[in-house]
Steps between C-alpha positions, in 0.01 A plus 500: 500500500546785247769632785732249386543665150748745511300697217250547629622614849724724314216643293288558834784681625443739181144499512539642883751721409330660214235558679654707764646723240230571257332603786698839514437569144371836454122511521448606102666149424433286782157335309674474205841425488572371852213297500603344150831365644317364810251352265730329267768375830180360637433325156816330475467444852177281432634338193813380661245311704324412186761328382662367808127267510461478089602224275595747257688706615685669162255755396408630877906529550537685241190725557649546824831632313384731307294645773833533679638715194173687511611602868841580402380744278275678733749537792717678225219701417472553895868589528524751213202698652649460815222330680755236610898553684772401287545237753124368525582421118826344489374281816189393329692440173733273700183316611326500177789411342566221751142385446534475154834255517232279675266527231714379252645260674148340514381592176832316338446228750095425383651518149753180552 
């Protein structure tokens, strides 16, 4: 069932993806800072399926957002140190971004 929301197969995607990246972080950073982006992907991971089964969905949407703009910031973070290929980010900030057109879609839609 949760396969026939685009969000969340999207977000999967990024969950999957981030993973395979923060992998190759540097060892001094990979329990800190890799594992915080893989940490908060998988959190708006499992409140996209929070919501998808709540009746209220507003506050989990938009605790899913700003866990998205948590991410954004660390993948900067990973790009100015390097950790990350210019392309890794702007592919992932494509998908984020992507993501987040979805998430406000919804969010404006629970509002009406």
């Amino acid at each position: 069932m949760k396969d026939d929301y685009p969000l969340y197969v999207k977000w999967q995607y990024i969950v999957e993806y981030l993973l395979g990246i923060c992998g190759k972080f540097p060892k001094n950073v990979r329990f800190n800072l890799s594992n915080h982006i893989t940490n908060t992907s998988i959190d708006v991971l499992e409140l996209i399926i929070e919501a998808l089964y709540a009746k209220r969905k507003i506050n989990i949407l938009h605790r899913a957002n700003l866990s998205m703009e948590k991410i954004r910031a660390l993948l900067q973070i990973s790009l100015n140190k390097k950790y990350i290929s210019m392309g890794q980010y702007e592919h992932m900030s494509g998908e984020i971004n992507e993501a987040g057109q979805m998430l406000g879609g919804w969010i404006k839609s629970c509002k009406e």
